[in-house]
N, C-alpha and C positions, 0 to 999 in steps of 0.2 A: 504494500500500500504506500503509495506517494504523498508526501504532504508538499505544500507548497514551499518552493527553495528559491536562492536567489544564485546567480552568477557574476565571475566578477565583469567588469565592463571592459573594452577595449579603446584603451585611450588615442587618441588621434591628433596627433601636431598639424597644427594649421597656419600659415602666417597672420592671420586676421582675426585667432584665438584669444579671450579673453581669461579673466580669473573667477570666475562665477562657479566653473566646477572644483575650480582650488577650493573655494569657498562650503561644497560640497563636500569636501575631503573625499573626492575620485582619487585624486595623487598629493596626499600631504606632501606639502615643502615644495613642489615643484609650482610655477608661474602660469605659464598659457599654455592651456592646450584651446582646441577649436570644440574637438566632439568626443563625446562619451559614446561607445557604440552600447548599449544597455541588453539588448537582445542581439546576436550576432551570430550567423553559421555561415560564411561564405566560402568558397572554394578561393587559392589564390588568386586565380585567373581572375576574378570575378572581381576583387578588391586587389592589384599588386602594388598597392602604395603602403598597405599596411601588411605586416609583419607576420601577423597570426590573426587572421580576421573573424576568431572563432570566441564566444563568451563562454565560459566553463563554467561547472557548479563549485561552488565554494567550500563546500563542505557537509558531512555526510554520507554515504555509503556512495554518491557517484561524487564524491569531490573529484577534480580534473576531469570530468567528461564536456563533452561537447555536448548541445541541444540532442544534434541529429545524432550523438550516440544515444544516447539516454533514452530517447524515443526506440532506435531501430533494437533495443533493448526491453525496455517495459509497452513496445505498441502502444495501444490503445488507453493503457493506463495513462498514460502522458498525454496522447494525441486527442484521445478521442476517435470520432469519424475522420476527422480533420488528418488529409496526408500528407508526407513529407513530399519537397520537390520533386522533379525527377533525378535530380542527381542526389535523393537521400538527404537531403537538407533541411531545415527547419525553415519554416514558408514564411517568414518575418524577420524584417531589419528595423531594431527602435530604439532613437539616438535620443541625445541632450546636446544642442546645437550651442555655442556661445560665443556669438560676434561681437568684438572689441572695434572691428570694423565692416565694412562693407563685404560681401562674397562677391563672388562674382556674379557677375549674369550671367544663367545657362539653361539651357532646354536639356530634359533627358529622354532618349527614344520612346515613342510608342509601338505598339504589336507588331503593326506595320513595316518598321522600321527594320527591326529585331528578327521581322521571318525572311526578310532576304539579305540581314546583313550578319554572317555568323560571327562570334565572340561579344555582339553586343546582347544587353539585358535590359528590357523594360523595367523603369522604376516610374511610379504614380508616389505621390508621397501629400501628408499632411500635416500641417503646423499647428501647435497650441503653445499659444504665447506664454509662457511660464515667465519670463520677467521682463520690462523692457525699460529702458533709459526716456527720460523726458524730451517729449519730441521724434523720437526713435520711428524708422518705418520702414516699410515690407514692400517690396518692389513685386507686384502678381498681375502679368500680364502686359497688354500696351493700354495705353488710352484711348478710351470710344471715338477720340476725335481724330486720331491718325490713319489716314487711307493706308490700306494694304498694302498697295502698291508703294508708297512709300517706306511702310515698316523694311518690307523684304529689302528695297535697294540701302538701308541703314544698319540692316543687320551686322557690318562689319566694321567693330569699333565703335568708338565713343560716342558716334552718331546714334545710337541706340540708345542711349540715355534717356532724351525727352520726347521719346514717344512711350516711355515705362510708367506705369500705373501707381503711382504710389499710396500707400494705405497706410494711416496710421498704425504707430503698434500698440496693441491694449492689452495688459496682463488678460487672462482670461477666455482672448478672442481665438476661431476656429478658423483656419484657411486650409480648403484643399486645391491639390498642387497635381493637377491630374500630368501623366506623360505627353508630351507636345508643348508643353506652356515654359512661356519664357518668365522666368522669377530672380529673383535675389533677395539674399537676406540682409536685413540692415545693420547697421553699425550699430550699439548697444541693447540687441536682442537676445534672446534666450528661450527657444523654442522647446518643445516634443515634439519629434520629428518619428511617425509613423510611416513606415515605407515596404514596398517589395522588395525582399532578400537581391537590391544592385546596387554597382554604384559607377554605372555606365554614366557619365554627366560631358556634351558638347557645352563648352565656352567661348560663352561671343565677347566677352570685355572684363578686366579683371581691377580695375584702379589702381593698375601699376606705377600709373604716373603720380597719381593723388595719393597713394600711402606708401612711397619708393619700394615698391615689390620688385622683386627678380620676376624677370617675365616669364610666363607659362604659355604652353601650347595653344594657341585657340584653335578653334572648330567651327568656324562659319558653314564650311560644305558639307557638313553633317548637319547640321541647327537646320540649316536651310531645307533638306531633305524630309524633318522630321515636327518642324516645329508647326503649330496649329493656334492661330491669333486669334484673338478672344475667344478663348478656349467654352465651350458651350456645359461641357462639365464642373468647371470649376466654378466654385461657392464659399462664403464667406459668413459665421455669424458671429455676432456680439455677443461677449463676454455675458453669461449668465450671473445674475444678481440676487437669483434667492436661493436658500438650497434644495436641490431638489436634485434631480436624475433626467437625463437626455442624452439623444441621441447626436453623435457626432457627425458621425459618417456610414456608409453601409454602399459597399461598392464589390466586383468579384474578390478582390485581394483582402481587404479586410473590414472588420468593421470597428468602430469607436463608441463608448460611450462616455459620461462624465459624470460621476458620482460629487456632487458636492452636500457634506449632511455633517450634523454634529453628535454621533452618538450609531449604532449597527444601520449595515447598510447591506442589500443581495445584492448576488449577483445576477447576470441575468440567467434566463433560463435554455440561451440557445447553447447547444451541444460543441464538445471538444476544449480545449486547454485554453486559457488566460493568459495574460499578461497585464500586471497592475503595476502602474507608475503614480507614485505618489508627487502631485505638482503641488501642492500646501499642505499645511500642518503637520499634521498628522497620521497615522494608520497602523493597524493591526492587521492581518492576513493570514490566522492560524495562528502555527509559534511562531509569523517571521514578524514583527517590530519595524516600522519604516518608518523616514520623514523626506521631506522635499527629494526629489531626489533619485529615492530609493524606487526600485525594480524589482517584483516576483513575480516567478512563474508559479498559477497554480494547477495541475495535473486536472486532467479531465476526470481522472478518479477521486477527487480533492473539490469538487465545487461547492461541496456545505460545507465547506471549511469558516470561519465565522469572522466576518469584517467589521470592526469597527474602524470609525474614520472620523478624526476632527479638521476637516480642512477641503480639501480638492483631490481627487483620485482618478484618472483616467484608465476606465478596463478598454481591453481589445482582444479581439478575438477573429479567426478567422473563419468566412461561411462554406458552412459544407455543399 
């Protein structure tokens, strides 16, 4: 029988990294990093910037296992219905994002893309604001008022700039980030980043000049191939304000919801394994103890496992 465990995260050096995870104590004593990977099973190939792109259990009878061991071991106990990729993998990537400054601007492939172009991987991905800096904002999309035909011939370089959508950032608020869409994160944000197990990402402009970065590769003639302007799936809501329980998101890849309550809370009732991330206060998850922060998985064998929660909680799960 599984209870619910945590693994540790994999941390990710980013030039535009802030201290907000330091803050966290993801890595006491050390300065900037960009991203916590919280949940993570990727093959090299799939992530070769980072080292070991795999989240392990922490401890307990699979300490140092991977997700997709632990699964291809207890089945169903862990999964559920719910199954691993085709290469055996655990079918979710979910980060803690924290920009010191700007990201770049970048599209990441959709289906389309990915079925005639092999090594690449579709990622859809969606943001919950967990903290943001005064004034801070979220680049999603172009502006209603830029003709197409102009977006496309600005795609390359800084000219892409003002025709980008900018949106305030609101502790609390919900952006999804479907694959096709042109985005970037902004300078003193601090996301949950819910995504599909890639990290296939084309870059059309990086602010090399504006924060003296070493230049990086761009990717105009991939963006161009793939990218889809005011993207028709993509959706935006405001920060909820009383506590209650909603829905986030619910698309093939995964779904969200957002538990905000002061005292036990369900989960929901749809089938297969968990992942709770605690974005304020507080929480309980069984025997595991969380705050801001913190990450469990709870085993599809493990669902009355018993929550309380004083603060913000976001579950996700994926549909069968």
């Amino acid at each position: 029988m599984l209870e619910p465990f945590e693994v540790a995260p994999v941390l990710v050096e980013k030039p535009w990294g802030g201290t907000r995870l330091s803050e966290m104590d993801k890595y006491p004593g050390r300065a900037y990093f960009g991203e916590s990977w919280e949940i993570a099973d990727l093959a090299p190939q799939v992530a070769p910037q980072v080292e070991d792109p795999v989240s392990r259990v922490i401890e307990g009878r699979w300490r140092g296992w991977s997700l997709g061991g632990v699964a291809a071991k207890t089945g169903e106990d862990l999964m559920g219905p719910v199954p691993l990729t085709a290469d055996g993998r655990f079918p979710l990537l979910v980060k803690l994002i924290d920009a010191r400054e700007h990201l770049s601007v970048q599209v990441h492939p959709t289906e389309e893309y990915t079925s005639t172009h092999p090594g690449t991987h579709l990622k859809t991905e969606s943001w919950y604001v967990v903290d943001a800096d005064p004034g801070a904002k979220l680049f999603l999309d172009v502006d209603a008022s830029s003709p197409r035909e102009r977006v496309m011939a600005d795609l390359d370089g800084v000219t892409i700039i003002p025709h980008l959508r900018a949106v305030p950032a609101q502790v609390g608020a919900f952006h999804h980030v479907p694959s096709g869409m042109i985005h970037a994160l902004g300078a003193g944000v601090m996301v949950a980043e819910i995504q599909t197990p890639s990290d296939t990402t084309f870059r059309l402009y990086d602010w090399a000049t504006e924060y003296d970065r070493d230049p990086r590769e761009m990717h105009t003639t991939q963006a161009r191939e793939t990218v889809v302007l005011r993207h028709p799936d993509a959706f935006d809501l405001a920060p909820m304000k009383t506590q209650a329980r909603r829905e986030l998101a619910r698309n093939p890849y995964y779904w969200i919801d957002e538990h905000r309550a002061q005292g036990s809370s369900t989960l929901s009732d749809a089938a297969g394994f968990r992942i709770l991330m605690c974005v304020a206060g507080t929480a309980q998850a069984g025997p595991v103890s969380m705050r801001q922060g913190s990450t469990v998985v709870v085993p599809a064998c493990a669902l009355d496992a018993e929550l309380t929660l004083v603060g913000t909680l976001l579950e996700i799960g994926v549909p069968v």
